[in-house]
C-alpha positions as CSV (number, residue, x, y, z in Angstrom):
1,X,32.7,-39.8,2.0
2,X,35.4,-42.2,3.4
3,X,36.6,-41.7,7.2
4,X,40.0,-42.6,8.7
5,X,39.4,-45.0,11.4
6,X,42.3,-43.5,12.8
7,X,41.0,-40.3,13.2
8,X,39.4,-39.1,16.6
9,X,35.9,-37.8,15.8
10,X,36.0,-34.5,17.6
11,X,32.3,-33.7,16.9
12,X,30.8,-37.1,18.2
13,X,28.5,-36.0,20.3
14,X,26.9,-33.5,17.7
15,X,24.1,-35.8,15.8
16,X,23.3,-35.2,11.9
17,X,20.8,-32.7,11.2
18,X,19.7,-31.5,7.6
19,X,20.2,-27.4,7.7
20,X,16.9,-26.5,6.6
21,X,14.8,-25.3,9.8
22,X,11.3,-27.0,10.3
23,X,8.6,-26.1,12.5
24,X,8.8,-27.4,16.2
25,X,6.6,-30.6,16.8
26,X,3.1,-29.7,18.9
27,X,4.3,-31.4,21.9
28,X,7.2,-29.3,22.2
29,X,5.1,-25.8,22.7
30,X,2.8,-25.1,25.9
31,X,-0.5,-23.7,26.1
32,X,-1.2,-20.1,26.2
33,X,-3.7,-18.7,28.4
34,X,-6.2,-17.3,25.7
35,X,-4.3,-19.3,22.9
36,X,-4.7,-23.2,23.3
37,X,-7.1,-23.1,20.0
38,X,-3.5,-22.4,18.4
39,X,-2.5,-25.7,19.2
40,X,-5.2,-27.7,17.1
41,X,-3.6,-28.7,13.6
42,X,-1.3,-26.8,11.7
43,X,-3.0,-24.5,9.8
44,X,-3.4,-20.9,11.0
45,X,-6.6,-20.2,12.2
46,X,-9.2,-17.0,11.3
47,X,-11.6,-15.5,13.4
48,X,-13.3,-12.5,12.7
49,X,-15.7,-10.0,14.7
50,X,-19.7,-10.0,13.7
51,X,-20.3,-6.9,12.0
52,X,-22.3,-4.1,13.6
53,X,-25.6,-2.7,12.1
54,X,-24.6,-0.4,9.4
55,X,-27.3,2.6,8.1
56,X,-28.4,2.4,5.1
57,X,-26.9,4.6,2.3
58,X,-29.4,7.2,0.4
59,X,-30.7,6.4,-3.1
60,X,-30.9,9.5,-5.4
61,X,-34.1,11.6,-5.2
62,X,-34.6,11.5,-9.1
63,X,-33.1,9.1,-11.8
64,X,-33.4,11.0,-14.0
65,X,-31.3,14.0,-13.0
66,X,-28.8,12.1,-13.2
67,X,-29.7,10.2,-16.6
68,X,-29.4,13.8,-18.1
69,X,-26.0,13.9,-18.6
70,X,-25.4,13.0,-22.1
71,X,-21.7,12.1,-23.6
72,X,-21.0,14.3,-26.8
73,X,-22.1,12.7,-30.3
74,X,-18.9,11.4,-32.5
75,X,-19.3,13.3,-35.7
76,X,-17.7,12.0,-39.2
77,X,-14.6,14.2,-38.8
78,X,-14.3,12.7,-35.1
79,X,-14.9,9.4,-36.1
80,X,-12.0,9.7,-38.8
81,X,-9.7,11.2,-36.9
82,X,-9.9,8.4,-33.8
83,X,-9.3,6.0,-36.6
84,X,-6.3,7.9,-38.2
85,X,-4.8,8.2,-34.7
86,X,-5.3,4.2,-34.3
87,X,-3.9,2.9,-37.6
88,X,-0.7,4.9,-36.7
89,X,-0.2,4.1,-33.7
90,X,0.3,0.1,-35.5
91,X,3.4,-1.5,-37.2
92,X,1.7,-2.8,-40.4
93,X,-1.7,-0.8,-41.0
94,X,-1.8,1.3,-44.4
95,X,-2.3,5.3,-42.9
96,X,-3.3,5.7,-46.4
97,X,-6.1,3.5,-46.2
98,X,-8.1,5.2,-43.3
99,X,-7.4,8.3,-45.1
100,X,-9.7,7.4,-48.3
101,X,-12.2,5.0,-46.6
102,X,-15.9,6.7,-46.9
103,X,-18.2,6.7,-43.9
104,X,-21.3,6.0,-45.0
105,X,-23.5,5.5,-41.4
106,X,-22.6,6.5,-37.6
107,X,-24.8,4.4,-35.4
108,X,-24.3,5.8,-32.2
109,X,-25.4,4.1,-28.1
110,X,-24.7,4.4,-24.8
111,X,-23.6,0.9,-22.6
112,X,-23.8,1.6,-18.8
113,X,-21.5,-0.2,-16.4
114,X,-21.8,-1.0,-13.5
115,X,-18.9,-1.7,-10.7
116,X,-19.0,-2.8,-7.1
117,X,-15.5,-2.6,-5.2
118,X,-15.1,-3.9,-2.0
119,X,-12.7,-3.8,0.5
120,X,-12.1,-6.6,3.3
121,X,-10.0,-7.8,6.0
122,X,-9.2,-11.0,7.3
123,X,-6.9,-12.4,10.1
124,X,-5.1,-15.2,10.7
125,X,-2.3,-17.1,13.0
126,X,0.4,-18.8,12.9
127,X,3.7,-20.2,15.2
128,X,6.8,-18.6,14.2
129,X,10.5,-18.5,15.6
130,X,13.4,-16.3,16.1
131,X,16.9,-16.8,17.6
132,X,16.8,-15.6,21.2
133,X,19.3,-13.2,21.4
134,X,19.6,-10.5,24.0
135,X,15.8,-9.0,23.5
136,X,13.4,-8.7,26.2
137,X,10.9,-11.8,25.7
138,X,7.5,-10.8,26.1
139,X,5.9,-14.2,27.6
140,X,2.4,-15.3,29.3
141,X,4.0,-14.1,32.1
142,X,3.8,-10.1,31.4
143,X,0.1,-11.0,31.0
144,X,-2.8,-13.0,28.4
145,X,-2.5,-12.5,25.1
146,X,-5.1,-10.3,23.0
147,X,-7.6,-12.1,20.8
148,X,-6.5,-10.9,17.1
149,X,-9.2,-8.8,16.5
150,X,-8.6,-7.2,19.7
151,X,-5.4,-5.9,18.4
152,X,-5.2,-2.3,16.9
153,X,-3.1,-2.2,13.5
154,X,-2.9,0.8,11.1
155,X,-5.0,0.5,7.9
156,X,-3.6,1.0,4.5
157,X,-5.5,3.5,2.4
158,X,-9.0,2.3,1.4
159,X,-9.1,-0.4,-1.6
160,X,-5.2,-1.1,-1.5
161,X,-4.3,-4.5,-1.1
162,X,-1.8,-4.9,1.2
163,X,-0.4,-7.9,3.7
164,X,1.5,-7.6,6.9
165,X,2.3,-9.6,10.2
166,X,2.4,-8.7,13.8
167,X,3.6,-10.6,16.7
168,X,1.6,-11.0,19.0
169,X,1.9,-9.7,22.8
170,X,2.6,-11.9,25.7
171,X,2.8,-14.8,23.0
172,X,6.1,-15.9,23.4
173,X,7.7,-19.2,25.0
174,X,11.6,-19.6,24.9
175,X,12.7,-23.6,24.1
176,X,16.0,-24.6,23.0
177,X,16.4,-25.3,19.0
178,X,14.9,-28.2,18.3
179,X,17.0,-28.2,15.3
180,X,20.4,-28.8,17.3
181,X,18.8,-30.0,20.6
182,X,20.3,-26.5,21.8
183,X,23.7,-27.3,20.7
184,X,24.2,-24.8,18.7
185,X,26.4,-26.5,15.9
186,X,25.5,-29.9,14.1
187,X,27.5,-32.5,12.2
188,X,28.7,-31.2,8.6
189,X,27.0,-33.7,6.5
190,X,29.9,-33.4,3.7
191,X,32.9,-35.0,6.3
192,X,30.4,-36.4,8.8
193,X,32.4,-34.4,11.4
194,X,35.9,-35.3,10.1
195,X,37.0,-32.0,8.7
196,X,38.4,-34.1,6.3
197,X,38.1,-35.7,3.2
198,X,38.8,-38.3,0.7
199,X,41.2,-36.1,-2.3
200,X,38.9,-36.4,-5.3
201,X,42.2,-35.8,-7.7
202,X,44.0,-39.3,-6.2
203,X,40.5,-40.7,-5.0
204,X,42.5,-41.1,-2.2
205,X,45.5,-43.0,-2.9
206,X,48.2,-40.3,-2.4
207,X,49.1,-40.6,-6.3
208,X,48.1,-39.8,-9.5
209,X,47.4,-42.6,-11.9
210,X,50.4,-43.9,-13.7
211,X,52.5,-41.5,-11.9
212,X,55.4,-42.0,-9.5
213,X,54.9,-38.2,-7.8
214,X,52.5,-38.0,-4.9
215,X,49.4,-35.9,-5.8
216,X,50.1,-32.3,-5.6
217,X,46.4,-31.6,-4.3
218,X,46.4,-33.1,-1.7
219,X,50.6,-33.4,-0.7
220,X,50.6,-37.2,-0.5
221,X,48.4,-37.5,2.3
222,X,45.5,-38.8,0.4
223,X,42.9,-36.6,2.5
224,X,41.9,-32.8,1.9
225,X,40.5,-30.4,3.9
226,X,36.8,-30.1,4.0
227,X,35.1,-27.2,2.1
228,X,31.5,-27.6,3.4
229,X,32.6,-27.0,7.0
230,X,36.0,-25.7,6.2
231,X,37.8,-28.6,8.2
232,X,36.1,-27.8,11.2
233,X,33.9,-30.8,11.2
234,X,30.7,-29.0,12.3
235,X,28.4,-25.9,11.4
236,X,26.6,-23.8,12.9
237,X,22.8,-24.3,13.5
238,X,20.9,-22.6,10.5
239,X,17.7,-22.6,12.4
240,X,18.8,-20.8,15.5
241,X,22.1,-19.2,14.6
242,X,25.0,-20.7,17.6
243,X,22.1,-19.2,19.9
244,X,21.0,-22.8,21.1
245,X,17.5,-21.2,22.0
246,X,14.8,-20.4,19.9
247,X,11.8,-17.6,20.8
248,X,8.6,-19.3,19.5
249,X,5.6,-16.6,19.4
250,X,2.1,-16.0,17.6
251,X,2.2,-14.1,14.5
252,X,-0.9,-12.1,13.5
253,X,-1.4,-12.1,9.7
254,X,-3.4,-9.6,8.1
255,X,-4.5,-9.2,4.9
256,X,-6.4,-6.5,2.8
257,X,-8.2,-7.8,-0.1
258,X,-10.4,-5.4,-2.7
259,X,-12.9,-7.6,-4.7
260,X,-14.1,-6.4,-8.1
261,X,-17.4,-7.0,-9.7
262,X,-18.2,-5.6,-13.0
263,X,-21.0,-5.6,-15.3
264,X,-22.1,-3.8,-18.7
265,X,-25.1,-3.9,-19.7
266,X,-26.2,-6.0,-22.6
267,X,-26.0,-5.1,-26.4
268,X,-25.6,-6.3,-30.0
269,X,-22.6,-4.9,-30.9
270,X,-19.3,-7.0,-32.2
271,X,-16.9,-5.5,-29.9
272,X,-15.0,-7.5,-27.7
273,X,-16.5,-7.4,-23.5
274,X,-12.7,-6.6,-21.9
275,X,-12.1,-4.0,-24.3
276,X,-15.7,-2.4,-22.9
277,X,-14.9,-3.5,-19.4
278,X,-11.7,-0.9,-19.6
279,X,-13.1,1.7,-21.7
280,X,-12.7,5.4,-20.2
281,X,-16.5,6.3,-19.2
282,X,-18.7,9.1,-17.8
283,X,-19.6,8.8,-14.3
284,X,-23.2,9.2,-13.4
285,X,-23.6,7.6,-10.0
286,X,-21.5,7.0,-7.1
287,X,-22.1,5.3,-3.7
288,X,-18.8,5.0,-1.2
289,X,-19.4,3.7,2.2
290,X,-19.0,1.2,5.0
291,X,-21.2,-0.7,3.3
292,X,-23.8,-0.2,-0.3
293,X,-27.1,-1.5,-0.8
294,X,-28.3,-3.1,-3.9
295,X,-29.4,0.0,-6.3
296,X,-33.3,0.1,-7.0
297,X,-35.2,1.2,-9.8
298,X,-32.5,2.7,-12.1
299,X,-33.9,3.1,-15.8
300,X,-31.9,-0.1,-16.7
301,X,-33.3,-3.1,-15.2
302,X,-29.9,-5.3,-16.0
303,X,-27.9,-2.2,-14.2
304,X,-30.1,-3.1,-11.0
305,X,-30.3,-6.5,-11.1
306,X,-26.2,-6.8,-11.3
307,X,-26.1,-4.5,-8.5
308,X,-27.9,-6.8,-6.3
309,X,-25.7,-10.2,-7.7
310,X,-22.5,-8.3,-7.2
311,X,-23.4,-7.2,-3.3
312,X,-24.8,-10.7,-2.5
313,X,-21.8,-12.3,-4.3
314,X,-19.8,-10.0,-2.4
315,X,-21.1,-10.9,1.3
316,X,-21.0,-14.8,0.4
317,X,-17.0,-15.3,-0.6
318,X,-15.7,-12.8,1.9
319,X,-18.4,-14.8,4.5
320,X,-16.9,-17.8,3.5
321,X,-13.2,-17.0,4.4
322,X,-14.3,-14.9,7.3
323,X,-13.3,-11.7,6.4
324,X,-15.3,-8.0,7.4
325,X,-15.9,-5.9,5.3
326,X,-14.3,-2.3,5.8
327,X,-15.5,-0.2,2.4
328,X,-17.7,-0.4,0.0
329,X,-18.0,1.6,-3.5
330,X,-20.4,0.8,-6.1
331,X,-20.2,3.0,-9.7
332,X,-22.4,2.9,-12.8
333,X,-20.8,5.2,-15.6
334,X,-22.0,6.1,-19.3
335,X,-19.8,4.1,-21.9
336,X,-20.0,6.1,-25.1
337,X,-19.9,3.3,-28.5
338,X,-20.0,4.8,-32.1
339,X,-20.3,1.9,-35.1
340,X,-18.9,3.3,-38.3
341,X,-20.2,2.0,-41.2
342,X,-17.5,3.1,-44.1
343,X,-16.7,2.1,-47.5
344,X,-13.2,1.2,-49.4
345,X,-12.7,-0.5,-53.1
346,X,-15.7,-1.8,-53.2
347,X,-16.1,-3.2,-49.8
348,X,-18.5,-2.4,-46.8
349,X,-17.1,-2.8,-43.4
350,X,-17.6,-1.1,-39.5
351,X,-15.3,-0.5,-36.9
352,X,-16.1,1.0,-33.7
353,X,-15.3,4.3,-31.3
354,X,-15.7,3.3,-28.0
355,X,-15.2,5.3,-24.4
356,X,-14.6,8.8,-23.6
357,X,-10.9,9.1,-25.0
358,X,-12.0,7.5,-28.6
359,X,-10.4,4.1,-28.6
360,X,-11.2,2.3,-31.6
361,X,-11.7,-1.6,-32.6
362,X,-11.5,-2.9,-35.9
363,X,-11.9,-6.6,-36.9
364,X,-10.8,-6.4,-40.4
365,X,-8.5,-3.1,-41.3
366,X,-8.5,-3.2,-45.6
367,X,-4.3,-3.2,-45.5
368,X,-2.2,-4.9,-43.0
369,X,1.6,-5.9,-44.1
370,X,1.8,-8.9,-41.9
371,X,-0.8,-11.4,-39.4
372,X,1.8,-10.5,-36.1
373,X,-0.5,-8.3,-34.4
374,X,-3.1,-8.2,-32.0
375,X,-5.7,-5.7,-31.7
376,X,-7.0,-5.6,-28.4
């Protein structure tokens, strides 16, 4: 932008700052008492408390008690009906078709899966700023600072994620902005503290091209008001509002993560995993506590041997980013799968019945109108 020399720069002492606030520079913050490890780098840092000794949780007194629940056998009418239901509820499937298809073999199995849930919290820091306003500042000086662990929050309900931020007592240290250098206003950037600027419809020569009238935008004068500042020639400090101070303080970030593991045990069948991994099943075991062991000596070696992977992969990541661990729940639940083995014009082909509610999977439906859809 061009300047009169003319003009008396009434914002000369304000120097140029870009609007966007930036955190303060290390040197510019002071040691707390129980807080100088705040200080070292930028990142926020994460500390968490060992864990105590936790019981251990009781196996069941029998396996096979529980193993005697048995999910109710998918008949032929059952079997057609689940696959009726399916082929309407698609845009281009033939109803007619799974009307007249002929079962010829129900081949029925039960998958177990297994699931291990847990639930974790980690903590963190970091420097933020406020405007200081006319709050009561709680500095070093009303006493030290709580270690973050020490601090009591409110948990959300077990194996919701959740994330929230604190500040922490005592933690707070008053500068001015380092943004304005407490000023509270800076330079506008658009008339470098003019308040005005060059006319953009004369380009500042006070007439239009090839015309003898003065230019009507900006009456003749050649210069318009400027709209970034609205001719005032400064703005006011984005980072700490005109207060000229800022309130620097620890934030305590928390957040509540609930890892999943899943596992089903292994089988022959062509049906896609993720569709089995969802599938509605019948619960047979059930272990919630502050912590799960690995489960031992259930019928199905696999179901074991995932338990024990899941719980030590479990402890390793959440180890890793130094999170505790607040709940654990570990499941294994019956997954009912039917393969139907029908016939239609001349052609063998299976789908399959899988979960508690009947959802069906079929590769290769005899009459589809168009390739658009996906059956998953």
């Amino acid at each position: 932008m061009d300047l009169d020399p003319n003009e008396d720069d009434s914002v000369a002492d304000l120097s140029f700052e870009a609007e966007s606030p930036v955190a303060p520079p290390d040197e510019l913050l002071e040691g707390l008492p129980s807080y100088d490890w705040l200080l070292q780098g930028r990142g926020g840092q994460v500390f968490f408390p060992s864990l105590e000794s936790l019981g251990r949780c009781q196996e069941p007194a029998s396996w096979s008690s529980v193993l005697e629940h048995r999910v109710p056998v998918v008949t032929e009418e059952v079997a057609r009906e689940a696959l009726v239901s399916f082929v309407n509820s698609q845009c281009c499937y033939s109803s007619a078709a799974a009307g007249n298809i002929i079962i010829q073999e129900l081949r029925q199995q039960t998958l177990c899966r297994y699931r291990l849930e847990t639930f974790s919290e980690s903590r963190g820091s970091e420097w933020t700023f406020q405007p200081v306003t006319n709050h009561l500042v709680d500095g070093p000086q009303r006493g030290a600072s709580p270690r973050l662990w020490d601090m009591k929050v409110q948990v959300p309900p077990m194996f919701q994620e959740d994330t929230r931020k604190f500040q922490v007592p005592h933690s707070s240290l008053v500068k001015e902005c380092h943004k304005c250098h407490g000023r509270g206003r800076y330079k506008c950037s658009g008339c470098h503290g003019a308040g005005m600027v060059r006319c953009s419809s004369c380009s500042g020569t006070k007439r239009k091209a090839r015309q003898p009238r003065r230019c009507h935008m900006c009456s003749g004068s050649g210069r318009r008001r400027c709209s970034t500042c609205s001719g005032r020639g400064n703005k006011t400090c984005a980072t700490c509002k005109g207060e000229r101070k800022l309130e620097h303080f620890v934030q305590l970030v928390i957040m509540w993560k609930n890892s999943l593991f899943e596992f089903v045990s292994p089988h022959h069948l062509h049906c896609p995993g993720e569709l089995l991994a969802k599938a509605k099943g019948e619960n047979l075991f059930r272990d919630e506590n502050a912590m799960v062991y690995p489960i031992v000596d259930f019928p199905l070696r696999d179901i074991s041997l995932a338990s024990q992977r899941g719980i030590e992969e479990h402890n390793t990541a959440l180890a890793s980013r130094s999170a505790r661990i607040l709940q654990q729940r570990q499941t294994i639940e019956l997954i009912p799968i039917t393969e139907v083995h029908y016939w239609y014009q001349g052609k063998t082909s299976v789908y399959y019945i899988y979960g508690t509610d009947h959802q069906v999977y079929v590769a290769d439906y005899p009459k589809r109108y168009c390739c658009g859809c996906t059956i998953l």
